[in-house]
One Martini backbone bead per residue (centre of mass of N, CA, C, O) as a GRO file, in nm:
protein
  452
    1UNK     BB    1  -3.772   3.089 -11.008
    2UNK     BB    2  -4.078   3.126 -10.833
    3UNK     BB    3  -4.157   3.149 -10.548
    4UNK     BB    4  -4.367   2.972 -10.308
    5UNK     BB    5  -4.558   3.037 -10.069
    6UNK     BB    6  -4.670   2.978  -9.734
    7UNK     BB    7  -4.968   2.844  -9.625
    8UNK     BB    8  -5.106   2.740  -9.344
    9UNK     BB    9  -5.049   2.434  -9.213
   10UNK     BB   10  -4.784   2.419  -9.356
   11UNK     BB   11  -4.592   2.633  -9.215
   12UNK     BB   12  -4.657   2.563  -8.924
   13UNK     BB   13  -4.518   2.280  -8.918
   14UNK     BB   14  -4.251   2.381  -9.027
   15UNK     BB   15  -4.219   2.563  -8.779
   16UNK     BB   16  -4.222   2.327  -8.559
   17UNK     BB   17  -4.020   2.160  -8.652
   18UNK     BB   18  -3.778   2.364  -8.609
   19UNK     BB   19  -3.849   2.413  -8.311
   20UNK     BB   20  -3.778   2.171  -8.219
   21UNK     BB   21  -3.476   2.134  -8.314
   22UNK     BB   22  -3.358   2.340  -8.171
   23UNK     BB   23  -3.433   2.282  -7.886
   24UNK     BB   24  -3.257   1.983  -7.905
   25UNK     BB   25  -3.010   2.123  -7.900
   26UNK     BB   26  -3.001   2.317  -7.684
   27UNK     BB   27  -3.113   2.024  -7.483
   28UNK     BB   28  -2.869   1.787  -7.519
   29UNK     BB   29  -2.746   1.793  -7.214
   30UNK     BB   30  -3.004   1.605  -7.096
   31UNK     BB   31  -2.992   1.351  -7.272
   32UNK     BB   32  -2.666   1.293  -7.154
   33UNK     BB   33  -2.675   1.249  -6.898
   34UNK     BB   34  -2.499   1.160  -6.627
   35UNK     BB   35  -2.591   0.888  -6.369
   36UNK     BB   36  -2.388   1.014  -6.134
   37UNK     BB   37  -2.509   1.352  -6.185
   38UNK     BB   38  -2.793   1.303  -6.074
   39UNK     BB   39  -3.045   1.456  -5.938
   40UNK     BB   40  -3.100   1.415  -5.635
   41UNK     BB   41  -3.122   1.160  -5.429
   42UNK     BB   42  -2.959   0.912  -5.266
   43UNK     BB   43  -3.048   0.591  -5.204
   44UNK     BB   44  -2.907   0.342  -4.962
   45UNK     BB   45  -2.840   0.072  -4.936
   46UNK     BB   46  -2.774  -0.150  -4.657
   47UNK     BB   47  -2.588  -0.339  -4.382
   48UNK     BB   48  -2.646  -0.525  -4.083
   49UNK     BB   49  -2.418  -0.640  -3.833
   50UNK     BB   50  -2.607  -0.837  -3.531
   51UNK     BB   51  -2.495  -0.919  -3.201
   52UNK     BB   52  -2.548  -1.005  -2.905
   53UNK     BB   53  -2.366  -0.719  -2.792
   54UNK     BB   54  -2.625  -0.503  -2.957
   55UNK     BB   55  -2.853  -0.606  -2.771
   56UNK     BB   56  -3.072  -0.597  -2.552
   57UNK     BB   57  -3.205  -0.904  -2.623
   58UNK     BB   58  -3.057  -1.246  -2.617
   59UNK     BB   59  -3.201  -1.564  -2.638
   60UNK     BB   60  -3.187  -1.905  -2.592
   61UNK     BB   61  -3.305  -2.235  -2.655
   62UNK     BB   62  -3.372  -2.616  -2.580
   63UNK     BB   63  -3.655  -2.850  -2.656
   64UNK     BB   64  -3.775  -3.167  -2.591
   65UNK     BB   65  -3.998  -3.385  -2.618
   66UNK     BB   66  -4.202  -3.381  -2.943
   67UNK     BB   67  -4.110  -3.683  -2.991
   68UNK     BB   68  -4.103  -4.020  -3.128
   69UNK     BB   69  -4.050  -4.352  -3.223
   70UNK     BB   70  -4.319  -4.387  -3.304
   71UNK     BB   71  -4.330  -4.129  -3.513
   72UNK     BB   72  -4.169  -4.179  -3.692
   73UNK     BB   73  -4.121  -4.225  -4.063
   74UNK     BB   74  -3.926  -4.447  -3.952
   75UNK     BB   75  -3.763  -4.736  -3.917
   76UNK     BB   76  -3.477  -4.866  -3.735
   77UNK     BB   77  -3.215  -5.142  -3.847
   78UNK     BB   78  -2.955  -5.191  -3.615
   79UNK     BB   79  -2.588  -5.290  -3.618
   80UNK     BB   80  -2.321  -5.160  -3.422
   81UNK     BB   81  -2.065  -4.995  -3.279
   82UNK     BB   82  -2.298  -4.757  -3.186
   83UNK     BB   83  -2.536  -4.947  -3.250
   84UNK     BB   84  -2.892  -5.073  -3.138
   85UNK     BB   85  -3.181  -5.159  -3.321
   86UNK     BB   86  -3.584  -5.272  -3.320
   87UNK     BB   87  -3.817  -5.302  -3.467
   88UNK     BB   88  -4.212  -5.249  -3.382
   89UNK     BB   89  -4.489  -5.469  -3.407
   90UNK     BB   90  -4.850  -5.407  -3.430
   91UNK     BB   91  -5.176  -5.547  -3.515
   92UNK     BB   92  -5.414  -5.434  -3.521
   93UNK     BB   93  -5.772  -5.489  -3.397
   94UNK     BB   94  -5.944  -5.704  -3.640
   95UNK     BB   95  -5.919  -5.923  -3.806
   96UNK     BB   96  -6.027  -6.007  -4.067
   97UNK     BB   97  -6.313  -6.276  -4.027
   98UNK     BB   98  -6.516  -6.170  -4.265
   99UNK     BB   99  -6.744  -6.265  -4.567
  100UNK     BB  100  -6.926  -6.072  -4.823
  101UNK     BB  101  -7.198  -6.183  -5.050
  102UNK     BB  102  -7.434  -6.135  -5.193
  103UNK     BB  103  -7.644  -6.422  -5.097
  104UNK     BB  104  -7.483  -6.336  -4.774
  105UNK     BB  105  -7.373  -6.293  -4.540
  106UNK     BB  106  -7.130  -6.428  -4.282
  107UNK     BB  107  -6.863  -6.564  -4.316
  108UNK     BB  108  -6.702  -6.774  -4.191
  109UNK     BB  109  -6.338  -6.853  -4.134
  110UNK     BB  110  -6.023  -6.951  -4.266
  111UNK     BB  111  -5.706  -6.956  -4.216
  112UNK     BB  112  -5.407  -6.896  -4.403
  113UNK     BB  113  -5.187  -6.756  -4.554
  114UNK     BB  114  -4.875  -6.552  -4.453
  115UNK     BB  115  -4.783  -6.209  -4.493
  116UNK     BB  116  -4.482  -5.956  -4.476
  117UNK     BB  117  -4.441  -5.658  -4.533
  118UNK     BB  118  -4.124  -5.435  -4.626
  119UNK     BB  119  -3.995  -5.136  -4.687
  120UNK     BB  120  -3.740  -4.950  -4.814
  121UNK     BB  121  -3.617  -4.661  -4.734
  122UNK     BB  122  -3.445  -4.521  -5.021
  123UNK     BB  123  -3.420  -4.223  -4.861
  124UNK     BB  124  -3.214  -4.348  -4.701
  125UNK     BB  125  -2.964  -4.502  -4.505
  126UNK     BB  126  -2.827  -4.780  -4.620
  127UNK     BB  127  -2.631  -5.092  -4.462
  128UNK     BB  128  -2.451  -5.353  -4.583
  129UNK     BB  129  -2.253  -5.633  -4.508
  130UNK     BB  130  -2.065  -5.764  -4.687
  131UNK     BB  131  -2.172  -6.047  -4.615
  132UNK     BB  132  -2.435  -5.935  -4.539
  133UNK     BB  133  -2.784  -5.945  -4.413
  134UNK     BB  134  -2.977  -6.005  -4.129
  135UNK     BB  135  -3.353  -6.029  -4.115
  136UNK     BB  136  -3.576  -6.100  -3.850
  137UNK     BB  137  -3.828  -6.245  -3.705
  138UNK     BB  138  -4.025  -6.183  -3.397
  139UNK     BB  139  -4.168  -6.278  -3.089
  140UNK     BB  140  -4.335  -6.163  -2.871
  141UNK     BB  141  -4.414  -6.219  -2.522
  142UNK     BB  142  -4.449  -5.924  -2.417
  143UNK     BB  143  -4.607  -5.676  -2.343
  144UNK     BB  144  -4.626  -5.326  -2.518
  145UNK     BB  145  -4.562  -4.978  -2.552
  146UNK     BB  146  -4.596  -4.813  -2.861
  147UNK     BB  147  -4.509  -4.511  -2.737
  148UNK     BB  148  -4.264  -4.602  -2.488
  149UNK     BB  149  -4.080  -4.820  -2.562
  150UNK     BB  150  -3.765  -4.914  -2.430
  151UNK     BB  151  -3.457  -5.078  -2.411
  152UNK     BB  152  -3.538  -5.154  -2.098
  153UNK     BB  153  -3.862  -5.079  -2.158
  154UNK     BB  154  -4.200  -5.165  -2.224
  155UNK     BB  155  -4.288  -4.952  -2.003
  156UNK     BB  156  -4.295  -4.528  -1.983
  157UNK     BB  157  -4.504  -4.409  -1.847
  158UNK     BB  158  -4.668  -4.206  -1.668
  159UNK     BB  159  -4.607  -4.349  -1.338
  160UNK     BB  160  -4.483  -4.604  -1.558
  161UNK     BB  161  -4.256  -4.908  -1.525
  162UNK     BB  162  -4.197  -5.169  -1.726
  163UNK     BB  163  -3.977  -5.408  -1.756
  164UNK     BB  164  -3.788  -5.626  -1.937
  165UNK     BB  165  -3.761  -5.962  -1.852
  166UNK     BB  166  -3.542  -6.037  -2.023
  167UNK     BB  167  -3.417  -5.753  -2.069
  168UNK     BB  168  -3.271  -5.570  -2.274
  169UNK     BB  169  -3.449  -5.587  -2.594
  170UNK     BB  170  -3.648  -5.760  -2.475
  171UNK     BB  171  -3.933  -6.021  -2.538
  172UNK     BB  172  -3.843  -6.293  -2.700
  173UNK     BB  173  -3.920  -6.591  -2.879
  174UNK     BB  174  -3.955  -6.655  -3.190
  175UNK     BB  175  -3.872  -6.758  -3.512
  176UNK     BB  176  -4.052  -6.684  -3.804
  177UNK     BB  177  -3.837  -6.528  -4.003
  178UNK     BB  178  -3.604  -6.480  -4.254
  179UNK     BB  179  -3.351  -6.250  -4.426
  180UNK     BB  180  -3.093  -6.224  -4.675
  181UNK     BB  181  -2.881  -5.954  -4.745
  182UNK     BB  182  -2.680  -5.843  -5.054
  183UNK     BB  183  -2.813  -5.647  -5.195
  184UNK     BB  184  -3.010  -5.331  -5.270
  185UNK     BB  185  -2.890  -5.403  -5.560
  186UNK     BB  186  -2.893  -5.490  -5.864
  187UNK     BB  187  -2.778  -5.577  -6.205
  188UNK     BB  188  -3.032  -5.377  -6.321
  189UNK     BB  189  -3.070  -5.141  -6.111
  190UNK     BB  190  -3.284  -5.267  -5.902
  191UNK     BB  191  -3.413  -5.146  -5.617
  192UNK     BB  192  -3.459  -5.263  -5.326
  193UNK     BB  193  -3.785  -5.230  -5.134
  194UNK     BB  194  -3.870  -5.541  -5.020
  195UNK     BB  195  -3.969  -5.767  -4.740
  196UNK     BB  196  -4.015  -6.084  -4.717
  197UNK     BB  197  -4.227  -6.254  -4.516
  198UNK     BB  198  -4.302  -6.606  -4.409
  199UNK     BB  199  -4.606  -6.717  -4.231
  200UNK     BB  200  -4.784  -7.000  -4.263
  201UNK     BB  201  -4.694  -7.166  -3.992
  202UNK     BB  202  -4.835  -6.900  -3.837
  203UNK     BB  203  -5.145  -6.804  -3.889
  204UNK     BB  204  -5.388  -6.931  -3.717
  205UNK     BB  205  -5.257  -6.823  -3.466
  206UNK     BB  206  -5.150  -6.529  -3.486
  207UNK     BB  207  -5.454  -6.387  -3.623
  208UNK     BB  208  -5.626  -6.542  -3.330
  209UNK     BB  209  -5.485  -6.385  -3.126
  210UNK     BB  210  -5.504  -6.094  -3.257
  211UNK     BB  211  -5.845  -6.166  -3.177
  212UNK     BB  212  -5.796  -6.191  -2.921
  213UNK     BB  213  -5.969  -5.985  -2.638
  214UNK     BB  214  -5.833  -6.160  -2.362
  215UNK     BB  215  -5.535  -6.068  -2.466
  216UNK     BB  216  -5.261  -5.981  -2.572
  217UNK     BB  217  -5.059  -5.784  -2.781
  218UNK     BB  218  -4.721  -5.849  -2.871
  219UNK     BB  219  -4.639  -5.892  -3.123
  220UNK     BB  220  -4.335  -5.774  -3.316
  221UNK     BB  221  -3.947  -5.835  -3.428
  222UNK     BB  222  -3.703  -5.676  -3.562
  223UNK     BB  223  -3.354  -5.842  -3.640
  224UNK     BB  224  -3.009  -5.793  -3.672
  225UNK     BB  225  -2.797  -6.089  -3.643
  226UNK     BB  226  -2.546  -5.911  -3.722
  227UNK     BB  227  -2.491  -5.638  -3.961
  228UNK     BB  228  -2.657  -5.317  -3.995
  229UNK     BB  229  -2.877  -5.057  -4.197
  230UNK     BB  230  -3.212  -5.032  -4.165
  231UNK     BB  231  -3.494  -4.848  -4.331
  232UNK     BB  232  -3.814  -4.865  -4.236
  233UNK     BB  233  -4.156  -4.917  -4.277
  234UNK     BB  234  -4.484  -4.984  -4.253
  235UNK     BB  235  -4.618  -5.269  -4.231
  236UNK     BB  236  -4.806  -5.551  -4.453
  237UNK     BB  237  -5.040  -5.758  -4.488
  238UNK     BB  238  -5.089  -6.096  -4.633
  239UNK     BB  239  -5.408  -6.307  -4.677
  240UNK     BB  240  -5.575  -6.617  -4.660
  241UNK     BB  241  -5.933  -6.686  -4.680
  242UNK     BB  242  -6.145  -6.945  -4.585
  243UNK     BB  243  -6.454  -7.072  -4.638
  244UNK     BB  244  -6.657  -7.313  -4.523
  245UNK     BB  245  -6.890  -7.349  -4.770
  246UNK     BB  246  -6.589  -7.277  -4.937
  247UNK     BB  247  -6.291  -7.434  -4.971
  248UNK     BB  248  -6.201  -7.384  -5.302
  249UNK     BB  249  -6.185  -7.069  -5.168
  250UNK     BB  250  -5.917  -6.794  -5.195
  251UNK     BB  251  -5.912  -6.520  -5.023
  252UNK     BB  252  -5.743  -6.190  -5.035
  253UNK     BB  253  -5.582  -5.990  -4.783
  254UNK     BB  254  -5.510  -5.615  -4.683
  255UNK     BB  255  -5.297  -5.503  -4.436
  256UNK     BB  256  -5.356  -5.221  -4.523
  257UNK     BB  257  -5.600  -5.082  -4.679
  258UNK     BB  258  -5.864  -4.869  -4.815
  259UNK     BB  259  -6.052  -4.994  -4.630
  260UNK     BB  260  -5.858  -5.092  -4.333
  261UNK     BB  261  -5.688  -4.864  -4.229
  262UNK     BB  262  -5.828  -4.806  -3.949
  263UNK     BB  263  -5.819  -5.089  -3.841
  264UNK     BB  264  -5.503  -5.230  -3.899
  265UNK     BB  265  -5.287  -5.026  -3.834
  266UNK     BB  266  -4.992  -4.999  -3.745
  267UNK     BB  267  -4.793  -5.054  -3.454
  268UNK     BB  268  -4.474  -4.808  -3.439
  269UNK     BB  269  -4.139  -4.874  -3.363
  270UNK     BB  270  -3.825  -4.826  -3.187
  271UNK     BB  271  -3.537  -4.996  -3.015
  272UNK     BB  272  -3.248  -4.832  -2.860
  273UNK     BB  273  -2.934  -4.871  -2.666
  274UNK     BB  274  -2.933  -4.538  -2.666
  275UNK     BB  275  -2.961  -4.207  -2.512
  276UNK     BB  276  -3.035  -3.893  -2.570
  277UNK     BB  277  -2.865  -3.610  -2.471
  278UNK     BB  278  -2.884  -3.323  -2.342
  279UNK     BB  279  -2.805  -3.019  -2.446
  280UNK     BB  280  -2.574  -2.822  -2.396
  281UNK     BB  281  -2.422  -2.530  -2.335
  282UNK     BB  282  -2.406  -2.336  -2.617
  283UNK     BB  283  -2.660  -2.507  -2.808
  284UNK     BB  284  -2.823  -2.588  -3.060
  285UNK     BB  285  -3.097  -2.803  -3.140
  286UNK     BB  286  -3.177  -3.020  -3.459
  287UNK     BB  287  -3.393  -3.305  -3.424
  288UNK     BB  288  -3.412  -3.645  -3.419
  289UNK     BB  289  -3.602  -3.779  -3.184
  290UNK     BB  290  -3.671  -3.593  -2.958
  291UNK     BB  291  -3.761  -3.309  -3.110
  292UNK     BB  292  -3.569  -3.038  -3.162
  293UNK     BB  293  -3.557  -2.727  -3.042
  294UNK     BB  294  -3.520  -2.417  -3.149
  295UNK     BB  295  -3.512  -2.102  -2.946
  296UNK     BB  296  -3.607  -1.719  -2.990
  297UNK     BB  297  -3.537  -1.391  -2.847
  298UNK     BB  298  -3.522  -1.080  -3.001
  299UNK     BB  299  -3.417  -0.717  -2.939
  300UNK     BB  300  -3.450  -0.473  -3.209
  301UNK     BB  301  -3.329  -0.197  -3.292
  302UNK     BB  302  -3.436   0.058  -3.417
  303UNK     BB  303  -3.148   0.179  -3.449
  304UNK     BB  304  -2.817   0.237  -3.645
  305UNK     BB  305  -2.428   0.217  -3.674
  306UNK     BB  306  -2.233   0.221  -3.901
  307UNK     BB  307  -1.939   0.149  -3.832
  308UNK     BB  308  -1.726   0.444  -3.861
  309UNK     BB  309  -1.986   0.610  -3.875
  310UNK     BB  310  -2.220   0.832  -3.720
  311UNK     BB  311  -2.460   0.768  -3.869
  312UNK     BB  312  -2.825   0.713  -3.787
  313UNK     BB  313  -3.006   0.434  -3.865
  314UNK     BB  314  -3.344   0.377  -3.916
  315UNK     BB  315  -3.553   0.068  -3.895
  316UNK     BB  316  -3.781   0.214  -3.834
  317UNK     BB  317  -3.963   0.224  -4.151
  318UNK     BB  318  -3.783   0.075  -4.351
  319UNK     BB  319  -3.682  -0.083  -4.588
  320UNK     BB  320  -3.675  -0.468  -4.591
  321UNK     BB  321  -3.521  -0.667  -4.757
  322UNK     BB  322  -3.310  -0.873  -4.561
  323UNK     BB  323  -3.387  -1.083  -4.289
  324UNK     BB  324  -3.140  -1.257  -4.099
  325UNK     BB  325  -3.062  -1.583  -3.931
  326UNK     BB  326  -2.708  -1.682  -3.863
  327UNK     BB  327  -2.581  -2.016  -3.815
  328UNK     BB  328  -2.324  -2.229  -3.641
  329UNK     BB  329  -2.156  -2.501  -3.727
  330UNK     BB  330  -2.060  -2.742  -3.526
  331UNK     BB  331  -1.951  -3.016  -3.470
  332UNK     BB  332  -1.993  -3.332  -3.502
  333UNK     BB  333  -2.190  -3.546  -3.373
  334UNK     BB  334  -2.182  -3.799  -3.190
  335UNK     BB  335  -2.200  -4.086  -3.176
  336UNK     BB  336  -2.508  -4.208  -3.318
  337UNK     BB  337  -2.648  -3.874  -3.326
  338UNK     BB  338  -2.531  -3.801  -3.567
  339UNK     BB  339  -2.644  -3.720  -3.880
  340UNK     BB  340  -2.696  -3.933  -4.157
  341UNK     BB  341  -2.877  -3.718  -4.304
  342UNK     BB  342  -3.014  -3.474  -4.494
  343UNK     BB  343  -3.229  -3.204  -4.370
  344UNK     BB  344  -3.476  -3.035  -4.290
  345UNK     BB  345  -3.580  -2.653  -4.207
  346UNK     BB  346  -3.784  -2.461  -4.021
  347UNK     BB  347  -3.984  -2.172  -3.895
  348UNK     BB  348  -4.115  -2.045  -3.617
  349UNK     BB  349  -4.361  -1.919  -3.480
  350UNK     BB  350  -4.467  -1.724  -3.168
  351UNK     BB  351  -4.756  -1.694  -2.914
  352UNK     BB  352  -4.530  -1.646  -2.705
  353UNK     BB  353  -4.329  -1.653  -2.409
  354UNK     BB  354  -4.110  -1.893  -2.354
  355UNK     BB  355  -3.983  -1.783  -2.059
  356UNK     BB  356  -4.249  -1.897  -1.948
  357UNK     BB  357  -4.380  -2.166  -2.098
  358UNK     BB  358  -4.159  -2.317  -2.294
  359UNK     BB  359  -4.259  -2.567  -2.442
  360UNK     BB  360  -4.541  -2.503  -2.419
  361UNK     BB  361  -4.524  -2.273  -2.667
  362UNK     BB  362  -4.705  -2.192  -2.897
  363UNK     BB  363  -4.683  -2.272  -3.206
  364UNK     BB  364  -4.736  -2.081  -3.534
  365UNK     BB  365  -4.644  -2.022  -3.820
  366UNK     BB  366  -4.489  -2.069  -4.087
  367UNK     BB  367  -4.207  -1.884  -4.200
  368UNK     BB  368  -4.179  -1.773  -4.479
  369UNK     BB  369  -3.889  -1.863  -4.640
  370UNK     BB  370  -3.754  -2.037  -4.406
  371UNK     BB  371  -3.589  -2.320  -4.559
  372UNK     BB  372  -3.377  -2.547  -4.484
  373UNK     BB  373  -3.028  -2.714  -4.507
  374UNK     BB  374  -2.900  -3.030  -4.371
  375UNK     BB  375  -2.570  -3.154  -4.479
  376UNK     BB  376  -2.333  -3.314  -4.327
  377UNK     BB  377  -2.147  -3.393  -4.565
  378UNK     BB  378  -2.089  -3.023  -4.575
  379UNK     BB  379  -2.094  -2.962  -4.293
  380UNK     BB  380  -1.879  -2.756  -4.132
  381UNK     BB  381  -1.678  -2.648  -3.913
  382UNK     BB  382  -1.823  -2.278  -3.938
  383UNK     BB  383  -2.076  -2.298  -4.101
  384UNK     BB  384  -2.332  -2.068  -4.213
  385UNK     BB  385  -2.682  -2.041  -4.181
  386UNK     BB  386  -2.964  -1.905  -4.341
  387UNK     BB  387  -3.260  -1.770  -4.181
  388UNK     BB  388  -3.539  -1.644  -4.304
  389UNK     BB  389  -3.701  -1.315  -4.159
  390UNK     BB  390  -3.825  -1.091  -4.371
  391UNK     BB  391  -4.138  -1.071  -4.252
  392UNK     BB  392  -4.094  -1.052  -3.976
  393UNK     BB  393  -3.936  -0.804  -3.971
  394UNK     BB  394  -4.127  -0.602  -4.125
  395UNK     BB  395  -4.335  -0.649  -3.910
  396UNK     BB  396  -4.162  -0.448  -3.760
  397UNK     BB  397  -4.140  -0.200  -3.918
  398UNK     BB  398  -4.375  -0.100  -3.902
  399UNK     BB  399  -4.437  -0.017  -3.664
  400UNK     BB  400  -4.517   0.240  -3.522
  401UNK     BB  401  -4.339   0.457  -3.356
  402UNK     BB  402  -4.563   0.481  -3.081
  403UNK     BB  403  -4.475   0.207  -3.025
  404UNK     BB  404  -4.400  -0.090  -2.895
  405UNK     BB  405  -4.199  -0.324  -2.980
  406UNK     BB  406  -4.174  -0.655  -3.038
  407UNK     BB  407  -4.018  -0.939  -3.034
  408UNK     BB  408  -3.824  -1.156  -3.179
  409UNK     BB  409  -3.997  -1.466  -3.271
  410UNK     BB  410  -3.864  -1.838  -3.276
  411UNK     BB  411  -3.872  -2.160  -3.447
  412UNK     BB  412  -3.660  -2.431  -3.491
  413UNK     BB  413  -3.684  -2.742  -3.711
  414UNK     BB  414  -3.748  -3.031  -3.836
  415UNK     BB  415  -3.872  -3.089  -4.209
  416UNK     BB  416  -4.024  -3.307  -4.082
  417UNK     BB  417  -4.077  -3.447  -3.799
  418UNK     BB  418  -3.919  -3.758  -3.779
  419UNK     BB  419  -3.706  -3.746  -4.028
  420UNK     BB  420  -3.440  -3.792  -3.810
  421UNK     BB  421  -3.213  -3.972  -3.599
  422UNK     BB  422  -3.061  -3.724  -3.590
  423UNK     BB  423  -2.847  -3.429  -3.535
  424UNK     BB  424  -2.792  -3.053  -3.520
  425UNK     BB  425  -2.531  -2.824  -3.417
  426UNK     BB  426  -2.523  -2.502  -3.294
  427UNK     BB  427  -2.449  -2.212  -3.203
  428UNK     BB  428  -2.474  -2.005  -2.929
  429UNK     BB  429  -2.511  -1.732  -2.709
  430UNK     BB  430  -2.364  -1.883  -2.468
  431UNK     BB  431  -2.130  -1.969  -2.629
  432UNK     BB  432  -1.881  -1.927  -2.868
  433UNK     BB  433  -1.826  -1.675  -2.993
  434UNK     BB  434  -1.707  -1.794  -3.291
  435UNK     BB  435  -2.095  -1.927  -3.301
  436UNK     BB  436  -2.232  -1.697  -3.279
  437UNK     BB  437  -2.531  -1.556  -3.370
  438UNK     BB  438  -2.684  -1.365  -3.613
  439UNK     BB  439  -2.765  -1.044  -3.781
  440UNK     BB  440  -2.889  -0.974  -4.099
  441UNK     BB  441  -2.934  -0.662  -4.269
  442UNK     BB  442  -3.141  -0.544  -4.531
  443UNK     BB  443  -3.169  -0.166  -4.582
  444UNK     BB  444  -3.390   0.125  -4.674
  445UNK     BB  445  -3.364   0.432  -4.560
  446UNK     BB  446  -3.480   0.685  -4.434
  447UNK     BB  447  -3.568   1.000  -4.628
  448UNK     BB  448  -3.533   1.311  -4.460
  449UNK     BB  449  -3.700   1.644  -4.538
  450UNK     BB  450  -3.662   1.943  -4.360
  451UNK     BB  451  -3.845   2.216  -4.276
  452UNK     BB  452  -3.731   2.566  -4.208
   0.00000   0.00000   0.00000
């Protein structure tokens, strides 16, 4: 057979194709490197653990009376052997009693039955003593301030101090109704979560007085009458109004409803009878009635040298892939006010120089990715909790070089305030050094290439 000739693109094809082949042998060790062997520089990320010893200045600080029991999210109602607490609630007027019908202007009317509801907040630690829990309903007869009322005092305003006159705990008058609690879940596992008191036989007296605006509104008081624990929320009357026109007519008003949010909404707070002392020296301290919050103020090191390298790496400039601050937490607070359930908690900027300013230092936004979870039940002493401030970090390092860079300022606080009646302690900068916080960082060191 003879040969044939290979013209034109295909021969040129075939020659591209061997030459191909070819190379892919020629350089089959390049396809194949080790990627230990890989050539140019490995830059390493690294991490540097900074103690309060190791830094120009670290500081912090524990502030309180930023909440108060008016402000907090629920009312506590307790009897036991560390604490006595009972809620107080005033029903701002004016209730209403006046009636708008189509063909009607305003048509007076009689007050007729009365109850008050009050839920409980079954996200919080109830407990009920073993024969069951007696929750009362009182008249108060003494005017007394929601804002600042407490165990001792009716008014505790700046420059006034008004005690209460039957002596602490209140000047109680009558029980208008009570109710006896035997468990919190019933048999088909359905959570009791509201307590009815019925006032009928005083609608027409109480919410006559409480509209009536030449007297104060002295309000109620629930009372735990033997012993147990309960979280309770702010409660909501409901009430029938009879028109005079028209007596055999009786609407049901609800208070605070949609309509009269801002005109009822009741104020509320509670009173019990021992009072949280000034955190010591050497504690961090968050959480609580009176809304404990730690401040901190630490300048970091430019560069760093890690373990035991000579070699020095430099932070200004660097990525910040993570950083922590680190806090230890102290054994449990002193009953009754170490924290009773699990909170939260967050990091927050500061606006000013918490040093100069204290309490009153501004406070910034909240520090994005930094909350955490305070969970008494599990949170042993000496375990660890880390708040995450690495965007906070981040814009430390960014800071030009040929600038002075300010310090990391934060506080930290639970989140909401005013979620949790007791607190917890962590170590601070000048508390016992095995509980002191640290700073963890981690981050990919600036590789410079000099030219010679």
């Amino acid at each position: 057979m003879k040969g044939r000739r290979l013209t034109g693109y295909r021969a040129i094809a075939i020659l591209a194709a061997a030459g191909f082949l070819g190379l892919a042998c020629s350089k089959d060790e390049l396809l194949n490197v080790d990627p230990e062997e890989a050539p140019g520089f490995v830059i390493p990320t690294v991490e540097v653990v900074l103690t309060p010893d190791e830094v120009e200045q670290w500081i912090d600080s524990v502030f309180g009376g930023f909440n108060s029991a008016a402000s907090m999210l629920f009312m506590l109602a307790e009897k036991s052997t560390n604490l006595e607490s009972q809620p107080m609630v005033i029903f701002n007027a004016p209730i209403q009693d006046t009636l708008f019908f189509f063909d009607t202007v305003a048509a007076a009317v009689d007050f007729d039955s009365l109850r008050m509801i009050v839920n409980i907040d079954t996200t919080r630690d109830n407990a009920l003593a073993s024969a069951g829990t007696t929750l009362q309903l009182w008249s108060v007869e003494q005017g007394w301030d929601p804002g600042s009322a407490a165990w001792a005092l009716a008014v505790d305003s700046p420059g006034v101090a008004v005690p209460w006159t039957a002596g602490p705990g209140g000047t109680l008058g009558q029980i208008l109704d009570e109710v006896f609690l035997t468990e919190l879940v019933d048999t088909t596992g359905v959570v009791t979560d509201s307590i009815v008191f019925d006032l009928t036989e005083y609608t027409d007296s109480l919410l006559s007085s409480w509209n009536d605006t030449s007297q104060v509104n002295t309000g109620l008081a629930m009372v735990i009458a033997d012993s147990g624990s309960l979280a309770l929320q702010a409660p909501r009357l409901q009430y029938l109004i009879i028109p005079e026109f028209n007596p055999d007519t009786a609407i049901q008003v609800r208070c605070p409803s949609l309509t009269t949010i801002l005109r009822c909404l009741p104020a509320t707070t509670y009173i019990f009878d021992d009072s949280a002392q000034p955190p010591p020296v050497g504690v961090l301290q968050t959480g609580g009635v009176d809304g404990w919050r730690s401040f901190v103020r630490v300048f970091l090191p430019d560069s760093v040298v890690l373990g035991d390298s000579a070699e020095n790496y430099t932070l200004r400039g660097a990525t910040i892939n993570k950083a922590e601050y680190v806090i230890t937490s102290l054994p449990a607070p002193a009953q009754p006010f170490g924290a009773e359930a699990g909170f939260d908690a967050t990091a927050y900027q500061l606006a000013d120089n918490y040093l100069v300013l204290g309490a009153k230092t501004p406070v910034g936004a909240r520090v994005a990715g930094s909350e955490f979870r305070i969970q008494p039940d599990s949170l042993e002493e000496g375990e660890s909790i880390a708040i995450d401030l690495t965007l906070q970090v981040q814009a430390w390092a960014d800071v030009p070089l040929d600038s002075v860079t300010p310090p990391i300022t934060f506080m930290f606080r639970a989140f909401p305030e005013g979620s949790t009646f007791g607190y917890w302690n962590f170590g601070a900068v000048d508390g016992d050094t095995a509980y002191r916080p640290i700073f963890r960082i981690v981050f990919t060191p600036v590789r410079e290439f000099p030219v010679e």
